[in-house]
SEGU-228862 format. One line per field, with one value per residue: residue number from 1; x, y, z of N, C-alpha, C, CB in turn. Coordinates in steps of 0.2 Angstrom, whole numbers, plus 5000, padded with zeros to 4 digits. Glycine has a CB too. Layout:
% SEGU-228862
i (NUM_...)
n.u (X_...)
n.v (Y_...)
n.w (Z_...)
ca.u (X_...)
ca.v (Y_...)
ca.w (Z_...)
c.u (X_...)
c.v (Y_...)
c.w (Z_...)
cb.u (X_...)
cb.v (Y_...)
cb.w (Z_...)
This chain:
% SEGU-228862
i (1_2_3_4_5_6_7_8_9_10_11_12_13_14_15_16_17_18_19_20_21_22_23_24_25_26_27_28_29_30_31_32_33_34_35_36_37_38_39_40_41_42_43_44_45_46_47_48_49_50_51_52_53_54_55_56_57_58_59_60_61_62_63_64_65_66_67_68_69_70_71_72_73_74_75_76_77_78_79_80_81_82_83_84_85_86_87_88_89_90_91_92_93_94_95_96_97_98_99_100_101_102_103_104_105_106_107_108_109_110_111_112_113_114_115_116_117_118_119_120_121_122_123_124_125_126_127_128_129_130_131_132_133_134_135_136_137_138_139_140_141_142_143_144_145_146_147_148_149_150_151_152_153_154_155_156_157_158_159_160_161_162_163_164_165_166_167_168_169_170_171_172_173_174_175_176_177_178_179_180_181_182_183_184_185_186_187_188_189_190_191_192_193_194_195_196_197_198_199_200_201_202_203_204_205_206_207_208_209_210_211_212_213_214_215_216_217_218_219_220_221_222_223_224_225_226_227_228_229_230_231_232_233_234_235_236_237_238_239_240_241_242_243_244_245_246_247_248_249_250_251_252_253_254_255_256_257_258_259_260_261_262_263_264_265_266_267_268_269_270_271_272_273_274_275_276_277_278_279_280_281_282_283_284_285_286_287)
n.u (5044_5059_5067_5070_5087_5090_5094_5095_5094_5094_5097_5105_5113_5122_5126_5122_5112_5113_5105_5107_5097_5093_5088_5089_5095_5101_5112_5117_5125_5135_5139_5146_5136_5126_5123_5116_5116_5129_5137_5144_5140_5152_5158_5148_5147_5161_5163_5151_5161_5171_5166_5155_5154_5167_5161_5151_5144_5155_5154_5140_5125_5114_5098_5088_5089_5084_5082_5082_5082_5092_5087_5083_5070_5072_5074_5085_5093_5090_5096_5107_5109_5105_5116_5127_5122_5119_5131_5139_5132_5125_5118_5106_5088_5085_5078_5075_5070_5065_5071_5061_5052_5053_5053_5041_5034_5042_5038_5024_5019_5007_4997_4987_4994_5006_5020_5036_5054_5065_5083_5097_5094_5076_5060_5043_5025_5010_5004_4997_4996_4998_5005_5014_5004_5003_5016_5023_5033_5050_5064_5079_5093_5098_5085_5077_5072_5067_5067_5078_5094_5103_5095_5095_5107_5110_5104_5108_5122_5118_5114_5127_5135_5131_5134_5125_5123_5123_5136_5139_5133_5142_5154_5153_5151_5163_5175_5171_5171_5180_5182_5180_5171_5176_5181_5169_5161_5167_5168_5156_5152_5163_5167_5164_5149_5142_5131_5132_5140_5132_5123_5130_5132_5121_5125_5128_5117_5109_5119_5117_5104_5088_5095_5089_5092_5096_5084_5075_5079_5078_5063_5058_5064_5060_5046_5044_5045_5033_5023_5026_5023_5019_5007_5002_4997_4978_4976_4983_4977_4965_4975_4990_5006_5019_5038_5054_5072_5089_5089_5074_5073_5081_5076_5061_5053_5050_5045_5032_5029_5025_5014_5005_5000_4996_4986_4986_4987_5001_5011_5022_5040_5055_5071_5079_5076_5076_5073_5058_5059_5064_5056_5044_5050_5051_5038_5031_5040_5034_5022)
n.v (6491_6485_6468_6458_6450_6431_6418_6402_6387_6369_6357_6340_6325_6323_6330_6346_6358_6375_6388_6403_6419_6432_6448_6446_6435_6416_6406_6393_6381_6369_6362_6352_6342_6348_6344_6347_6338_6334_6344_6358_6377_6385_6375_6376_6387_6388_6380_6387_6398_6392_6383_6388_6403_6406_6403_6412_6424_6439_6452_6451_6454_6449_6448_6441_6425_6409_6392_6376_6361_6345_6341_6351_6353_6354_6363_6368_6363_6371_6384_6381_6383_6397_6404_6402_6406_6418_6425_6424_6431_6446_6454_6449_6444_6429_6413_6398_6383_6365_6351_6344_6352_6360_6350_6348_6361_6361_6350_6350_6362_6371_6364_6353_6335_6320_6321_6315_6311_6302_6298_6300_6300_6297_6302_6310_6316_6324_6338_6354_6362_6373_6371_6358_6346_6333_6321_6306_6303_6302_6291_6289_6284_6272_6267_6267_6276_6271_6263_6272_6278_6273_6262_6253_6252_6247_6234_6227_6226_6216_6204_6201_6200_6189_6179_6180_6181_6175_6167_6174_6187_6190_6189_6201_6213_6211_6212_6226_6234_6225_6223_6218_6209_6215_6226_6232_6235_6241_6253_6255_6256_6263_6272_6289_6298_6287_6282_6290_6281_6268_6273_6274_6263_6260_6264_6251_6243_6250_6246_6235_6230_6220_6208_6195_6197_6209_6215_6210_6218_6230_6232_6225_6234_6248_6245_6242_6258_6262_6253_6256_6270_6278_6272_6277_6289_6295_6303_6297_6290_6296_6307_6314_6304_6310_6311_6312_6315_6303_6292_6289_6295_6286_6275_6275_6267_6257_6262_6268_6252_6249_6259_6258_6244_6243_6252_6268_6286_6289_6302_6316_6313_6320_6323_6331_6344_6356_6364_6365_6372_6385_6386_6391_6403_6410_6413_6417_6430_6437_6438)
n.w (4954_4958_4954_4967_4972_4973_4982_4982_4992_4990_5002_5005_5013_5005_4993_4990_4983_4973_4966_4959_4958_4947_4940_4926_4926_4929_4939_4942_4956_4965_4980_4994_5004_5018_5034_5049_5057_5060_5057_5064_5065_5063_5056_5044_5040_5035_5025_5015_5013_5008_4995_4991_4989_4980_4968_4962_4956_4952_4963_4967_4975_4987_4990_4997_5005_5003_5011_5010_5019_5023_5039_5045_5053_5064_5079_5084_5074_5062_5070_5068_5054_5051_5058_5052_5039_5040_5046_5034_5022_5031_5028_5020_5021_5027_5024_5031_5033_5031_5021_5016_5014_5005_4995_4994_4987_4978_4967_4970_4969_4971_4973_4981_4986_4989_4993_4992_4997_4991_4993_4998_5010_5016_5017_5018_5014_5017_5006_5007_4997_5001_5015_5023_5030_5037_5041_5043_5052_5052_5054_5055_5047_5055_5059_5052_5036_5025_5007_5003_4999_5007_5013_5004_5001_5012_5014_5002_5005_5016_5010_5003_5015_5020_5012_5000_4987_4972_4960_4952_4953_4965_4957_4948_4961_4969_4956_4956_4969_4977_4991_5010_5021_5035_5030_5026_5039_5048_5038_5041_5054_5062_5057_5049_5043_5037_5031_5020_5015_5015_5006_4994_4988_4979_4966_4962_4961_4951_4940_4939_4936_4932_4938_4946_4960_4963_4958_4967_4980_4975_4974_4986_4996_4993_4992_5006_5010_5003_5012_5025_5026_5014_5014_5027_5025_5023_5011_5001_4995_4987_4980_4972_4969_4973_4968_4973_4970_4970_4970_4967_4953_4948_4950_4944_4937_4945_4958_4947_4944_4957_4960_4952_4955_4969_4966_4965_4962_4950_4951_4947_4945_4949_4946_4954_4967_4965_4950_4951_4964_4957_4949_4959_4965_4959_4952_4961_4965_4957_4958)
ca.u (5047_5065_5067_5077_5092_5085_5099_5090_5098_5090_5103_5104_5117_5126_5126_5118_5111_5111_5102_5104_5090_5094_5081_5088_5100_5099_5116_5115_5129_5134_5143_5145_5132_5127_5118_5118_5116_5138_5140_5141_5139_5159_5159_5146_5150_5166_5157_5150_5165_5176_5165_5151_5157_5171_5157_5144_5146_5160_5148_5132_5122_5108_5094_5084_5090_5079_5086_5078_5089_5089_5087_5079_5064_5073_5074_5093_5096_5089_5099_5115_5111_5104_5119_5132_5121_5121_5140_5142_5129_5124_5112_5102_5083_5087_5073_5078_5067_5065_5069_5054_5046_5057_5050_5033_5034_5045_5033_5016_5020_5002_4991_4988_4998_5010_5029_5041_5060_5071_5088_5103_5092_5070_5054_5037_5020_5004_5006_4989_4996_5003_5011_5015_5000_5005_5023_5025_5040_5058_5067_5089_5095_5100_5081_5073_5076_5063_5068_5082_5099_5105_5093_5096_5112_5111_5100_5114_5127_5116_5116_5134_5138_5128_5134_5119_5122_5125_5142_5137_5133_5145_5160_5152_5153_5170_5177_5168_5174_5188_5180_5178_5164_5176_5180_5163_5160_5174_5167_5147_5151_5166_5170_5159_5143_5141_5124_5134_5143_5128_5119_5135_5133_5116_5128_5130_5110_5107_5121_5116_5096_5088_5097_5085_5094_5094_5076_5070_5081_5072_5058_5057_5066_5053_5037_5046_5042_5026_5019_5029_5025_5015_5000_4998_4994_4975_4977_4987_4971_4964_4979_4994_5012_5026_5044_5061_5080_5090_5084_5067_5073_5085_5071_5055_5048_5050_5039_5027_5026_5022_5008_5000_5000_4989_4981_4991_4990_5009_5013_5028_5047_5063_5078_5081_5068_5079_5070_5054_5059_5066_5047_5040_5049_5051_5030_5032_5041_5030_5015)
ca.v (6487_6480_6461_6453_6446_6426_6415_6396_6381_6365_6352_6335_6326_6320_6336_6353_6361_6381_6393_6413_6419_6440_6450_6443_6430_6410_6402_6385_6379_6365_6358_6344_6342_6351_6342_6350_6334_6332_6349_6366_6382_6386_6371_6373_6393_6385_6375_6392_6401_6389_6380_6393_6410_6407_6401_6415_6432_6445_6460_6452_6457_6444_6451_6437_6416_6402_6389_6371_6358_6339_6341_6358_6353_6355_6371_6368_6363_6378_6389_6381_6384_6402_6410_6401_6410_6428_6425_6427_6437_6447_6460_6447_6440_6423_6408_6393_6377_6359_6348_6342_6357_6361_6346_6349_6366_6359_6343_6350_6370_6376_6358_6346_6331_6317_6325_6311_6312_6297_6299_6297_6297_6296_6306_6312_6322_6328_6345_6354_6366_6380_6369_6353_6344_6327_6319_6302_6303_6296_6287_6291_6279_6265_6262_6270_6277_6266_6266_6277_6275_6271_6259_6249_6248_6241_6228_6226_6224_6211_6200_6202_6198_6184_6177_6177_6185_6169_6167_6178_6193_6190_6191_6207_6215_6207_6218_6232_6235_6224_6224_6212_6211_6217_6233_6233_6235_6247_6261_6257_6255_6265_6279_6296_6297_6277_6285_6292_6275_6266_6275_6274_6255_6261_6263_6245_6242_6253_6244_6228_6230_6216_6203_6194_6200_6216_6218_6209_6222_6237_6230_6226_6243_6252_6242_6244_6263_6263_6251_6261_6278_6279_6270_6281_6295_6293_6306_6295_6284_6303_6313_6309_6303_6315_6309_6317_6311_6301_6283_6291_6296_6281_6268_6277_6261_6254_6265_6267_6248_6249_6264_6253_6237_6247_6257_6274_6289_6291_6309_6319_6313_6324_6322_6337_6347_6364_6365_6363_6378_6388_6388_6390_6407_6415_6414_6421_6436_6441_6443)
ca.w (4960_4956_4957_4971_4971_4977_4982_4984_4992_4994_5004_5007_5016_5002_4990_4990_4976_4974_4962_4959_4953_4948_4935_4921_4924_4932_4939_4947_4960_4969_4985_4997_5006_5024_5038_5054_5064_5060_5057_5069_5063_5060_5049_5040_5035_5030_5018_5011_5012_5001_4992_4986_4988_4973_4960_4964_4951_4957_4965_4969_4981_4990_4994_5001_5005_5001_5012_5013_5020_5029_5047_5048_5053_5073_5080_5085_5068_5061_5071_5067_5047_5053_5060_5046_5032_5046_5045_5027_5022_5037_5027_5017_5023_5028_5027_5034_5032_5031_5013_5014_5012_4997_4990_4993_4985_4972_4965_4971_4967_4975_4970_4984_4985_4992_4990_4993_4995_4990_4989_5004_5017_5013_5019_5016_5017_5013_5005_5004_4991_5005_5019_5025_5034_5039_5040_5046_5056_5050_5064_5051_5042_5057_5062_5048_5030_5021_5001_5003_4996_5014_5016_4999_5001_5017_5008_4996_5009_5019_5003_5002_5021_5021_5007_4998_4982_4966_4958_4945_4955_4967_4955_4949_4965_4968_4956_4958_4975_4982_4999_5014_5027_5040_5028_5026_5047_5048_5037_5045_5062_5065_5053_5050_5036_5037_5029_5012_5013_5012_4998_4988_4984_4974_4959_4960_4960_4945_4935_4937_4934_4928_4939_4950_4968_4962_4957_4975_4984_4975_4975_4992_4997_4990_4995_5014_5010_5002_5017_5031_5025_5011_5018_5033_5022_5019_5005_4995_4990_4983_4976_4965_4972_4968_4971_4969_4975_4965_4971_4964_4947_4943_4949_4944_4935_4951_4958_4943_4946_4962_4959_4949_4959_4973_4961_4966_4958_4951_4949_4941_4948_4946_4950_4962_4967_4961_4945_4955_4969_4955_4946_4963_4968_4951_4951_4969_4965_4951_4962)
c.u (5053_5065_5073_5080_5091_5091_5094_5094_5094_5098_5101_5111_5124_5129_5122_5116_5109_5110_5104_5101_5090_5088_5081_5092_5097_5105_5116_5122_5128_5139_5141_5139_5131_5121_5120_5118_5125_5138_5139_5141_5145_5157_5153_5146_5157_5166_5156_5156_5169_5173_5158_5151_5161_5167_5153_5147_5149_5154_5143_5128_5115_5102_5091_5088_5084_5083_5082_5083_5086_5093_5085_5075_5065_5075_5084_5098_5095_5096_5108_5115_5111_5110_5126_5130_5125_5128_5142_5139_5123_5118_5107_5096_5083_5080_5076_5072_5069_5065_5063_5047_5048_5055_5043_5032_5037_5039_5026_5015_5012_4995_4992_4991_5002_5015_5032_5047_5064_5077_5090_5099_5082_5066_5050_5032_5014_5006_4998_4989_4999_5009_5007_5009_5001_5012_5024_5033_5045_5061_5077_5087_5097_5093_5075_5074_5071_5063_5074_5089_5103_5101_5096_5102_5115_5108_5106_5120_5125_5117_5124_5137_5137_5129_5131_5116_5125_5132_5143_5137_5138_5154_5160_5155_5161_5174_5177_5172_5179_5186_5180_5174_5170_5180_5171_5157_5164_5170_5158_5149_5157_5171_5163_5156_5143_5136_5126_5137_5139_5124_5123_5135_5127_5117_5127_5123_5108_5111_5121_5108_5095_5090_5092_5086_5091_5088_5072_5073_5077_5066_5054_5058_5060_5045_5038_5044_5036_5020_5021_5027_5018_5005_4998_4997_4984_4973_4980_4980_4968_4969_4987_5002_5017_5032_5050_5066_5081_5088_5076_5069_5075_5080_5066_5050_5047_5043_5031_5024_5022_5015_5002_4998_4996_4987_4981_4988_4996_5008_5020_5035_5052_5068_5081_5075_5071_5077_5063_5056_5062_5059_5043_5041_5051_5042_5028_5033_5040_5022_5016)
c.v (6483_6473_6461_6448_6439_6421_6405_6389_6374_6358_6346_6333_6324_6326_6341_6357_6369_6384_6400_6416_6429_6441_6445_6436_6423_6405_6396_6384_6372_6365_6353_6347_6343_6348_6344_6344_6331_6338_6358_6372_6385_6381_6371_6382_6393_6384_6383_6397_6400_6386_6385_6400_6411_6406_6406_6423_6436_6452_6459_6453_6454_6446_6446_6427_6412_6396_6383_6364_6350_6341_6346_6358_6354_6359_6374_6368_6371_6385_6386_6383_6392_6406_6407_6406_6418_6429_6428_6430_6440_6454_6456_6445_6433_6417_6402_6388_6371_6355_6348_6347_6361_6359_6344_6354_6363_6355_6348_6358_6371_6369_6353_6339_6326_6318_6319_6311_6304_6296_6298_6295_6297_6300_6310_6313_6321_6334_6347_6358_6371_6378_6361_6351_6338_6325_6313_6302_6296_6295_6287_6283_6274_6263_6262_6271_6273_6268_6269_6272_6273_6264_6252_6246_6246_6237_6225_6222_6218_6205_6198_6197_6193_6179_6173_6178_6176_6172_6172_6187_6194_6193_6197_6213_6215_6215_6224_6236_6232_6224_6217_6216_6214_6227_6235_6236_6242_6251_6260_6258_6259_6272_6283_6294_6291_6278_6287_6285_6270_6265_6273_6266_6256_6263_6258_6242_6244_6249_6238_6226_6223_6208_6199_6197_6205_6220_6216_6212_6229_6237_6230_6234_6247_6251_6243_6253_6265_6259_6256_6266_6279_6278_6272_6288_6293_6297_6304_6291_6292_6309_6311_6310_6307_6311_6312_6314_6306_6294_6285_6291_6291_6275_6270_6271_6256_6255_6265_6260_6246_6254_6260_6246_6238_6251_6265_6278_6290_6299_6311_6316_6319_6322_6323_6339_6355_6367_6366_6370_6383_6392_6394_6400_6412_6418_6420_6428_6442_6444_6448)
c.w (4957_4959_4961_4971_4976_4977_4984_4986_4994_4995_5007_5010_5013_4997_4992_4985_4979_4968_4964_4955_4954_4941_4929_4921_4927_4932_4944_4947_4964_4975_4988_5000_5014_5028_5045_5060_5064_5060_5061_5063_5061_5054_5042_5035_5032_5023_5013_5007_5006_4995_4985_4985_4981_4968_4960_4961_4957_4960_4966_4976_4982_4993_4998_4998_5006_5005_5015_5012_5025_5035_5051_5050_5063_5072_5079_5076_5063_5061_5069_5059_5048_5056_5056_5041_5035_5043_5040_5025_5027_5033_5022_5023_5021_5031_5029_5036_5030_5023_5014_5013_5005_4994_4988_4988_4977_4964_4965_4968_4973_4974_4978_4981_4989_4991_4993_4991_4996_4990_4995_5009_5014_5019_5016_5017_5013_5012_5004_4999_4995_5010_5021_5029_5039_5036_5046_5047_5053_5056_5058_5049_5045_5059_5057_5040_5024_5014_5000_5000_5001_5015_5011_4998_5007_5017_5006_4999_5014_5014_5005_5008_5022_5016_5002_4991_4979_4964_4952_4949_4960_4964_4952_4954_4966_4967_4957_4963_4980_4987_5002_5018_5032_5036_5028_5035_5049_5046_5040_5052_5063_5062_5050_5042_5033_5031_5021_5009_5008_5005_4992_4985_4977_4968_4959_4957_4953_4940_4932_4937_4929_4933_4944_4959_4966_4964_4963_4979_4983_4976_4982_4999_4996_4991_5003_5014_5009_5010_5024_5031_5019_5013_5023_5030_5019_5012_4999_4991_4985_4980_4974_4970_4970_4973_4968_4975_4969_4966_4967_4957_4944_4943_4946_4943_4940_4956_4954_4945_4951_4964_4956_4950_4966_4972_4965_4962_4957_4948_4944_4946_4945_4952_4956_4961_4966_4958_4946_4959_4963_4954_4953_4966_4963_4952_4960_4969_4960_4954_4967)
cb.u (5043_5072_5068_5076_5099_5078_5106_5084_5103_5081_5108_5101_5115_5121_5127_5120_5105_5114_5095_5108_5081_5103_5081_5090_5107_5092_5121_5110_5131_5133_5145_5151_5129_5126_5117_5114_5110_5142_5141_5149_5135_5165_5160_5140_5150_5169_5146_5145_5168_5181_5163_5145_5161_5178_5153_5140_5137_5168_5147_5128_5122_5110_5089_5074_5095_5080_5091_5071_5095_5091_5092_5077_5059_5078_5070_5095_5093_5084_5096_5119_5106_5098_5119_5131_5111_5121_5144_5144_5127_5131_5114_5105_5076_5095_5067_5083_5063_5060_5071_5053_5044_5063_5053_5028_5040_5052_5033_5014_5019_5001_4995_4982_5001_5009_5034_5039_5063_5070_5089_5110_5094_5069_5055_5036_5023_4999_5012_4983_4989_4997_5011_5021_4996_5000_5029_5023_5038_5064_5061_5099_5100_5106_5079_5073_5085_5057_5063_5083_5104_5102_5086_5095_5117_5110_5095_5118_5129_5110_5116_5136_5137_5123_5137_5116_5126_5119_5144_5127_5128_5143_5162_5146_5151_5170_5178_5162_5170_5196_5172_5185_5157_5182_5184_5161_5164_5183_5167_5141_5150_5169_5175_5164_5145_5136_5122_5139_5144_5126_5118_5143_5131_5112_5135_5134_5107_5108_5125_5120_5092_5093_5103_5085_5102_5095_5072_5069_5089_5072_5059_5061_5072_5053_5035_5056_5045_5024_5021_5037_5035_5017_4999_5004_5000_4971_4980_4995_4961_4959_4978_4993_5014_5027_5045_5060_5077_5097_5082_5063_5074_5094_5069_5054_5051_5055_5041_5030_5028_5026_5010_5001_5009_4988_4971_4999_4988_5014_5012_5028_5051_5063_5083_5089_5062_5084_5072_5054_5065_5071_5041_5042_5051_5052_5026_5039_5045_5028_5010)
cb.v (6483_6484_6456_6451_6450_6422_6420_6394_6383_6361_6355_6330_6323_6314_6336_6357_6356_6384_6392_6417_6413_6444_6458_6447_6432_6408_6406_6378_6384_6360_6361_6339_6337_6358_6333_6357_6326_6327_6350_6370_6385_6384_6363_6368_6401_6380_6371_6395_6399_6384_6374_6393_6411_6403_6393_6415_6439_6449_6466_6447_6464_6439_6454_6439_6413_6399_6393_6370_6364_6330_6341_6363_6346_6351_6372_6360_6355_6379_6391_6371_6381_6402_6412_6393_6411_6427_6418_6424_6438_6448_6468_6442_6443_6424_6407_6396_6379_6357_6341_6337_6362_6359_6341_6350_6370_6354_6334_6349_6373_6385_6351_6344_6334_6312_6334_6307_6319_6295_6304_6302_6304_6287_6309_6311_6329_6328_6346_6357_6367_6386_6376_6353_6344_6322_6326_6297_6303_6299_6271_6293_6280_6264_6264_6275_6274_6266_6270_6282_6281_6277_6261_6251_6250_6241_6231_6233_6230_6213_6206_6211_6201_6186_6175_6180_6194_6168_6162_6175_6194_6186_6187_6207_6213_6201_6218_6231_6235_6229_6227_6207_6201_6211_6234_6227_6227_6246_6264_6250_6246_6261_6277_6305_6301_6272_6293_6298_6272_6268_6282_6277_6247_6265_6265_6240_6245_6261_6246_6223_6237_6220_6205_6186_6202_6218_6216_6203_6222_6240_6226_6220_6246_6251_6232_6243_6265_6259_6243_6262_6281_6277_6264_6281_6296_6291_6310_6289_6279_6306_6320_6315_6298_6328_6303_6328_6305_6303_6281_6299_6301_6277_6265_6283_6257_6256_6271_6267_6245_6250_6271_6253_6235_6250_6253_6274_6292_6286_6314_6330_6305_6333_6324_6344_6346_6364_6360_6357_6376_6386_6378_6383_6406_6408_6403_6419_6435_6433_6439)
cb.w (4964_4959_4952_4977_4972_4974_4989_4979_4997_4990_5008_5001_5022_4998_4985_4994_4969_4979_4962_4958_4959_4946_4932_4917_4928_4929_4940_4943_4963_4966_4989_5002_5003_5023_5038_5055_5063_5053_5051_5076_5067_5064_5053_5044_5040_5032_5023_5015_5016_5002_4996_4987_4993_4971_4959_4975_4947_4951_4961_4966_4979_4995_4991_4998_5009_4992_5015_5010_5025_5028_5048_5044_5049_5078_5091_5090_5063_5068_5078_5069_5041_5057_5071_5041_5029_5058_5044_5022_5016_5042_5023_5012_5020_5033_5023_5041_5030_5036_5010_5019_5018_4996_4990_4998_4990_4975_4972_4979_4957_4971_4960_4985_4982_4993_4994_4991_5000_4987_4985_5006_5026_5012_5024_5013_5016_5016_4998_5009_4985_5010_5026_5027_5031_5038_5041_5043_5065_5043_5068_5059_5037_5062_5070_5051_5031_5022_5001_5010_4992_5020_5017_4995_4997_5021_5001_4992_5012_5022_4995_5002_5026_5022_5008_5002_4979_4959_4956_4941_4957_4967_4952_4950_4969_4960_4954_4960_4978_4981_5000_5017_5031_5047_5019_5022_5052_5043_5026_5044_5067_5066_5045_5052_5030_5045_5033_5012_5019_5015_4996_4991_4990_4975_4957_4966_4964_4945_4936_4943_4930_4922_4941_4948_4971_4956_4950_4979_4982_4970_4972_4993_4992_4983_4994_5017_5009_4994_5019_5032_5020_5007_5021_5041_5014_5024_5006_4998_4998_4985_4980_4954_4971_4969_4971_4969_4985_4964_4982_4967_4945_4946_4955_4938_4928_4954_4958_4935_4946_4965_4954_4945_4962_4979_4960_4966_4958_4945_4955_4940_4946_4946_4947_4962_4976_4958_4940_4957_4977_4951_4945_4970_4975_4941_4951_4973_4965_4944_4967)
């Protein structure tokens, strides 16, 4: 039986990572990132158009898409990625699902587990090892988002507004960013992906570890999601935490500390869960 040509995307709302997965080969791509709650189905086969079509070998041919994305877990959202893929290739077998099952898949492969996604926006599961069981519901990143790069650096930015950070961190920021609180109002409350805004201060966090703010920002960030989320899992007292997103892998020891502060099991982090879905449907296409 000839292998199929596996095209795999898992997208967040910040970037998107894609794999092509042919008998012998394995090319890994990227673009910005595709949330169908901002983008129709024109805009978002644009997206494919210009951004991953020129990187993807001259003459291949897709048999089957992988496609696990934020916001897919709504029927509408769904169909808005489902007739982008159709668009451009209109003879491939097109799956269309929810990250978070990306990243159960990814982390847990076929093991019971808790999958956890950290990164621009935040959520997570029980995985039993085939499909998603329980999913405390996320409320976006203005009521919700616990942990996430959204959330933390609207932490960061409260600090900031409030003029709460010391002279020391202060003048840090400062330069860093040249901002005032009514620039700071402006890109949250009146200009598009507030949400990418947000996260984007989590450079500042990572670069100043160590500082006493800092570490009660992540600290507290991160215990808002293990109380909010984690604790309504009663699986988590018996089987091991997986996390993936970049708030997961720059903080881990954060986490770690926290695993071990309610005596958690910690499981494996990655970065993306790409390297993780790559395993999952290699092994897939061998049985």
């Amino acid at each position: 039986m000839p292998v199929k040509v596996k095209l795999i995307a898992d997208s967040g709302s910040t970037k998107a990572d894609w794999s092509l997965l042919t008998a012998t080969e394995h090319f890994r791509f990227q673009t910005q990132g595709i949330s169908p709650y901002f983008l129709n189905a024109p805009q978002v086969r644009e997206i494919l158009e210009k951004e991953l079509r020129p990187q993807l070998p001259a003459g291949v041919e897709i048999d089957e898409i992988f496609y696990y994305g934020t916001g897919c877990s709504q029927p509408k959202s769904v169909q808005i990625i489902q007739e982008a893929l159709t668009a451009v290739w209109p003879h491939s077998d097109i799956a269309v699902t929810h990250d978070l099952m990306g990243a159960a898949r990814a982390l847990c492969q076929h093991t019971p587990g808790i999958a956890s996604i950290l990164g621009t926006g935040s959520n997570s599961c029980y995985y039993d090892g085939k499909d998603v069981i329980h999913n405390n519901p996320g409320l976006g990143f203005i009521l919700g988002d616990e942990g996430s790069g959204a959330y933390l650096g609207r932490k960061l930015l409260q600090y900031y507004c409030y003029n709460s950070f010391d002279e020391e961190l202060q003048t840090r920021f400062d330069i860093k960013y040249n901002t005032t609180k009514d620039d700071i109002l402006e890109n949250v409350y009146r200009r598009p992906m507030a949400n990418r805004y947000l996260a984007g201060f989590t450079v500042f966090l990572g670069e100043n570890r160590g500082h006493f703010i800092v570490e009660n920002i992540l600290e507290d960030g991160l215990n808002d999601f293990f109380f909010n989320h984690i604790y309504k899992y009663r699986e988590s007292w018996t089987h091991p935490l997986h996390f993936t997103g970049s708030v997961a892998w720059h903080f881990r020891d954060v986490l770690q500390a926290l695993c071990e502060l309610y005596e958690l099991q910690m499981g494996s982090v990655l970065r993306n869960p790409m390297e993780g879905l790559v395993k999952f449907h290699e092994e897939a296409g061998r049985k």
